[in-house]
SERO-4910 file (N, C-alpha, C, O; in steps of 0.05 Angstrom, whole numbers):
BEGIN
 pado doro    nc1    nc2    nc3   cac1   cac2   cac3    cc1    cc2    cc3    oc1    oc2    oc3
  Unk    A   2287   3248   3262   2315   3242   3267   2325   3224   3245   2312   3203   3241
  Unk    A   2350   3231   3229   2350   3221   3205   2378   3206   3214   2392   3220   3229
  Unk    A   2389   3184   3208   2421   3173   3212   2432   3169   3182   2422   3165   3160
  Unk    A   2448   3171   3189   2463   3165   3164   2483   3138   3164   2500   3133   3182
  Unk    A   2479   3125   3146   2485   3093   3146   2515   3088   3142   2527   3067   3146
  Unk    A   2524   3109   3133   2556   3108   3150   2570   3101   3174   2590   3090   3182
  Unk    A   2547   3113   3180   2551   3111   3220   2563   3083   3226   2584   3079   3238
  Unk    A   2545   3065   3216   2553   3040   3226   2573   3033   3213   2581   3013   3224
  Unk    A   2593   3040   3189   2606   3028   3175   2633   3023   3195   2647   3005   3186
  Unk    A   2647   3039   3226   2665   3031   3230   2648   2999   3252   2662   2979   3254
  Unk    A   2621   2997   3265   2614   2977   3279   2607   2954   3256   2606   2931   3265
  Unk    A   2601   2957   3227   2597   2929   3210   2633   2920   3205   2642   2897   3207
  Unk    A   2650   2943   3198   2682   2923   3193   2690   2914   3209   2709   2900   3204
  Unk    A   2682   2918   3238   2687   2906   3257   2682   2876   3268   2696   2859   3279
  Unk    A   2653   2878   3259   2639   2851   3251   2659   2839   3234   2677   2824   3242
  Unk    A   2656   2847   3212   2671   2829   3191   2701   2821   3200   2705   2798   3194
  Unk    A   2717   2830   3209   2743   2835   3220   2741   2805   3239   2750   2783   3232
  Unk    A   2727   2813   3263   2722   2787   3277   2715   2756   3261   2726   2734   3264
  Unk    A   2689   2768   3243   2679   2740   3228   2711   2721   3217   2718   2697   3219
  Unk    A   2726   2752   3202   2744   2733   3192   2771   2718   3196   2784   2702   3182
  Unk    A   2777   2731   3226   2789   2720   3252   2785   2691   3257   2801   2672   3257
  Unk    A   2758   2694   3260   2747   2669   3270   2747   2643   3256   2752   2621   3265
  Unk    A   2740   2651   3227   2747   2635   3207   2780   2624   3207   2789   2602   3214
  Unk    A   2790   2645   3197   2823   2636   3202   2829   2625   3223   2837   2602   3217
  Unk    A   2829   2627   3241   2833   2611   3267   2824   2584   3263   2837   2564   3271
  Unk    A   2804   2582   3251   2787   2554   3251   2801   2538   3237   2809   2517   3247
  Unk    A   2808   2547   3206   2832   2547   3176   2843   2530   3194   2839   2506   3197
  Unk    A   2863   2550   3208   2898   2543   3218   2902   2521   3227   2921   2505   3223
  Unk    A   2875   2518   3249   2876   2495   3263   2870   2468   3258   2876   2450   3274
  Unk    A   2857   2465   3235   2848   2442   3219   2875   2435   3207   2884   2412   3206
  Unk    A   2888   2460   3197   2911   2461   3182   2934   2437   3190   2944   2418   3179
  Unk    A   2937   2452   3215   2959   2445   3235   2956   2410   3241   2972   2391   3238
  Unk    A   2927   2409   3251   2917   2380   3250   2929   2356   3236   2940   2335   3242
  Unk    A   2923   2369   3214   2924   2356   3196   2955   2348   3179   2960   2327   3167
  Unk    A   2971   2371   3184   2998   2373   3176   3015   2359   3199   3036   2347   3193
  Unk    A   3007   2359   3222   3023   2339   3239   3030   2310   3236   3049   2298   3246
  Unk    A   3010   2301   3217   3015   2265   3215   3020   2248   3224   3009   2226   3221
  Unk    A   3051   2259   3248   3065   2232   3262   3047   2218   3288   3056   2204   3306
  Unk    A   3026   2223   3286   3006   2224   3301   2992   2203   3303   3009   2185   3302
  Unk    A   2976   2194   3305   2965   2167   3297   2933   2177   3293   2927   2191   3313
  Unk    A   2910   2174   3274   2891   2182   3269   2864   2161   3278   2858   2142   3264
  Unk    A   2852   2167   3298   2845   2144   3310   2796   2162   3304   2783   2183   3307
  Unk    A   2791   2127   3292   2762   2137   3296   2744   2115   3304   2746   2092   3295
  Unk    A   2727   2121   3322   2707   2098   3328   2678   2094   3307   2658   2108   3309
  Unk    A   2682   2079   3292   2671   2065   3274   2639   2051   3284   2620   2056   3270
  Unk    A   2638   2037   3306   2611   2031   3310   2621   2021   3346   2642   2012   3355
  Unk    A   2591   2027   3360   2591   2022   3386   2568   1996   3389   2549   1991   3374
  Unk    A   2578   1980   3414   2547   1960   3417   2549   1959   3446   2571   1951   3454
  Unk    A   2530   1965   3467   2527   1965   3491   2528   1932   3499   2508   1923   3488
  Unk    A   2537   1918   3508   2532   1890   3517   2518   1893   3551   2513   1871   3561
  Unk    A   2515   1911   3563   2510   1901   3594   2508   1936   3603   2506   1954   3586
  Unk    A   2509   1940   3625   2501   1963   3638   2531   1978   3632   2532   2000   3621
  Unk    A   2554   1962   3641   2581   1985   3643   2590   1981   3613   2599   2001   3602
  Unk    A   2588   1957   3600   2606   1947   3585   2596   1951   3556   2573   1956   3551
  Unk    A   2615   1947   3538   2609   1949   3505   2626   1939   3488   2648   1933   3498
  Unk    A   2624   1934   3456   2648   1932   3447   2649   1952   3428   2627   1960   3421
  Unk    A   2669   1962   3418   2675   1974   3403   2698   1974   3375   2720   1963   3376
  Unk    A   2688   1989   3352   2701   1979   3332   2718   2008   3330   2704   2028   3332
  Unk    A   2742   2010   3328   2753   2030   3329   2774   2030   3302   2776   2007   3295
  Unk    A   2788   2046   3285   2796   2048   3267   2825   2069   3263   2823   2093   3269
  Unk    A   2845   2058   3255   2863   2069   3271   2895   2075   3252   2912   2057   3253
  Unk    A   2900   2096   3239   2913   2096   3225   2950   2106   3241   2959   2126   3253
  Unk    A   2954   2092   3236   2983   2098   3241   3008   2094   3221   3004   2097   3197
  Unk    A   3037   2087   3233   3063   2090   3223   3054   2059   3211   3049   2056   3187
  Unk    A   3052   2043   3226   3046   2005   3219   3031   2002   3193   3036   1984   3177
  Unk    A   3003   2031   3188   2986   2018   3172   2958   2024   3181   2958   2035   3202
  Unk    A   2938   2021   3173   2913   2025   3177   2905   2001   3190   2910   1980   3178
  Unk    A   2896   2000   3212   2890   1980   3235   2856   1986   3243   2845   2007   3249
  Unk    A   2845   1959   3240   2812   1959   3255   2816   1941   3276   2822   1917   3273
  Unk    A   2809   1961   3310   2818   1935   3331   2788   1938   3339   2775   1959   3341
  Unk    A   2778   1908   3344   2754   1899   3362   2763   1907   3387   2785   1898   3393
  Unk    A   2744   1933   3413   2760   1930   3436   2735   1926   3455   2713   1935   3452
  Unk    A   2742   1911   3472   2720   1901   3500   2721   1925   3521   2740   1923   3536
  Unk    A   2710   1939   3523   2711   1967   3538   2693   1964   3567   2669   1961   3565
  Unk    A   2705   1965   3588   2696   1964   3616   2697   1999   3628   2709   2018   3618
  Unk    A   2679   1994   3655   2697   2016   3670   2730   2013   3683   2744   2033   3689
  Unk    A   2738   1984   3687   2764   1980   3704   2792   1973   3676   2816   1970   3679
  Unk    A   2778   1971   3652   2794   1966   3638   2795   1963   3611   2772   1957   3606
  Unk    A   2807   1963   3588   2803   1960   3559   2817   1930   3541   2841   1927   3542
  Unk    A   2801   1913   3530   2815   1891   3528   2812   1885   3488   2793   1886   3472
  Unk    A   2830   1882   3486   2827   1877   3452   2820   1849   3443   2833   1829   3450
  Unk    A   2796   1848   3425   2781   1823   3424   2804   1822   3391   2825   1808   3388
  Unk    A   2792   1839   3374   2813   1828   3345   2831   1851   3332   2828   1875   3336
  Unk    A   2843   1845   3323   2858   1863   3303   2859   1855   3274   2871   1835   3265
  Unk    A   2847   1870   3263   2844   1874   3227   2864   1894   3208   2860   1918   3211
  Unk    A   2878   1889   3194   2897   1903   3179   2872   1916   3156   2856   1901   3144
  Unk    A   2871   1938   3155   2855   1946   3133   2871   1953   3108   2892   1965   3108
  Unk    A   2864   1947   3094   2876   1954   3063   2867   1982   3046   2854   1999   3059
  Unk    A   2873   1987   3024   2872   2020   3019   2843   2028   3005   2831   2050   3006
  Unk    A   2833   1998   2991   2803   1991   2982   2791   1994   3009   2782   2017   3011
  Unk    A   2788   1977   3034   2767   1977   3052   2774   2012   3063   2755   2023   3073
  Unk    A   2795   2024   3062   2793   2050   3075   2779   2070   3054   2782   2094   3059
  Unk    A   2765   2062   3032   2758   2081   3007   2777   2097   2997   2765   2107   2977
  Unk    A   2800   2105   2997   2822   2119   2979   2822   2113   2960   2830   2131   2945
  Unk    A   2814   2085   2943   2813   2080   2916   2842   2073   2908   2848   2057   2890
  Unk    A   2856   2083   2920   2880   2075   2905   2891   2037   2911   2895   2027   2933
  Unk    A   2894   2025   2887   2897   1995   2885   2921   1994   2878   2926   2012   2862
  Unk    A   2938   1980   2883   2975   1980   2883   2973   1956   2891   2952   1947   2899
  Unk    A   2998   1941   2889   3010   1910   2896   3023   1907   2920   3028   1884   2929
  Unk    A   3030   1937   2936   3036   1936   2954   3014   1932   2984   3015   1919   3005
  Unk    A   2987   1958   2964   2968   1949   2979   2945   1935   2991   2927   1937   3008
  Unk    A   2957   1911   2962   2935   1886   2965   2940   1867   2982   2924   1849   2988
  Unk    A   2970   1870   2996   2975   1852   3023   2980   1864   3037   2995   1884   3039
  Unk    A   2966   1850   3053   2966   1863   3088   2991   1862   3097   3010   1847   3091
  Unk    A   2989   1889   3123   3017   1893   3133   3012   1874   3161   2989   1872   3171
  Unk    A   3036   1861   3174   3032   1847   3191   3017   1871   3212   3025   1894   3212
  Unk    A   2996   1860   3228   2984   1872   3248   2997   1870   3277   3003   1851   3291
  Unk    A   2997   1900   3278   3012   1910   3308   3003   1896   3336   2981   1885   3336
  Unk    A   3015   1896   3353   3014   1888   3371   2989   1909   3390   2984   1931   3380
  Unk    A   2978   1904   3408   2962   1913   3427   2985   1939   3435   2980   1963   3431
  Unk    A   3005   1932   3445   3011   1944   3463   3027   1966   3449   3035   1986   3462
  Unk    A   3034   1961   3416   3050   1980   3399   3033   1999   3401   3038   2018   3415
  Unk    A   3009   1994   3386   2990   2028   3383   2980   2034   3407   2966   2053   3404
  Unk    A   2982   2025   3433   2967   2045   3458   3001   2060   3461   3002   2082   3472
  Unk    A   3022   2048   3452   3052   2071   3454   3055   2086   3440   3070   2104   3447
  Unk    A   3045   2087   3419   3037   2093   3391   3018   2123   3395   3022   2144   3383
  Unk    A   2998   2118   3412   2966   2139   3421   2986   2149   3445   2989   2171   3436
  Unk    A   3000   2149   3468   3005   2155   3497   3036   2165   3489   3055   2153   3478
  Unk    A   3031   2195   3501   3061   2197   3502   3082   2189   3529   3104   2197   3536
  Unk    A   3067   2172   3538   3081   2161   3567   3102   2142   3554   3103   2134   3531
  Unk    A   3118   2136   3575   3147   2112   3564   3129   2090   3569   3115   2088   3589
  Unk    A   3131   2069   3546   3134   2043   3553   3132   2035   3584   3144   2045   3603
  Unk    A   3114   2016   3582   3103   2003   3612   3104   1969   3606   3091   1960   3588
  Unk    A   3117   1954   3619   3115   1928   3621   3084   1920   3626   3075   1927   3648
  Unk    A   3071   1910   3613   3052   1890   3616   3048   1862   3627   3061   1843   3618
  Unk    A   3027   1862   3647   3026   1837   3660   3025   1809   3648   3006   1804   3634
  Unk    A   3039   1797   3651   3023   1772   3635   3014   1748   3654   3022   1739   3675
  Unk    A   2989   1741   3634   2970   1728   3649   2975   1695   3655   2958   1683   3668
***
């Protein structure tokens, strides 16, 4: 019984067809990601367990304000910000050195970038 390797040629473009679906899809969506901007680009930088529930965390956080490093005290009942660091365009590696970006931009408030990350309205905060 002899086949002829044609046979498969409409089940391999099919393969390929999908493979490159999949790819594109993948493209677009990085694409899109990335082309949105008004967004705020948020990464956690390093974790430290302190206790069974609790930790702190260094999180890294680029927004409209500026590139922001906040120290945050992370519970299960709540999230509390220990510091806020203005990062500059050197500590973010971009390389690029300017006069604009050798001083820091005043650092945002706590409660600007969680309005900033949440598309919920503005919420009054307790004060203590």
């Amino acid at each position: 019984m002899t086949t002829d390797w044609t046979a498969w040629l409409p089940a391999l473009g099919l393969l390929v067809a999908l493979a490159a679906m999949a790819w594109g899809v993948q493209w677009l969506r990085r694409r899109q990601t990335r082309a949105a901007g008004g967004g705020a680009a948020l990464r956690v930088t390093a974790q430290l367990m302190v206790g069974p529930q609790q930790r702190v965390v260094v999180v890294e956080l680029d927004g409209a304000a500026g590139a922001v490093q906040l120290t945050l005290g992370v519970t299960p009942q709540h999230v509390r910000t220990l510091h806020v660091q203005p990062l500059g365009a050197s500590r973010r590696g971009t390389g690029e050195a300017s006069s604009a970006a050798s001083t820091p931009a005043p650092a945002p408030q706590y409660a600007d970038v969680a309005r900033a990350l949440s598309a919920e309205p503005p919420r009054r905060e307790p004060t203590v």
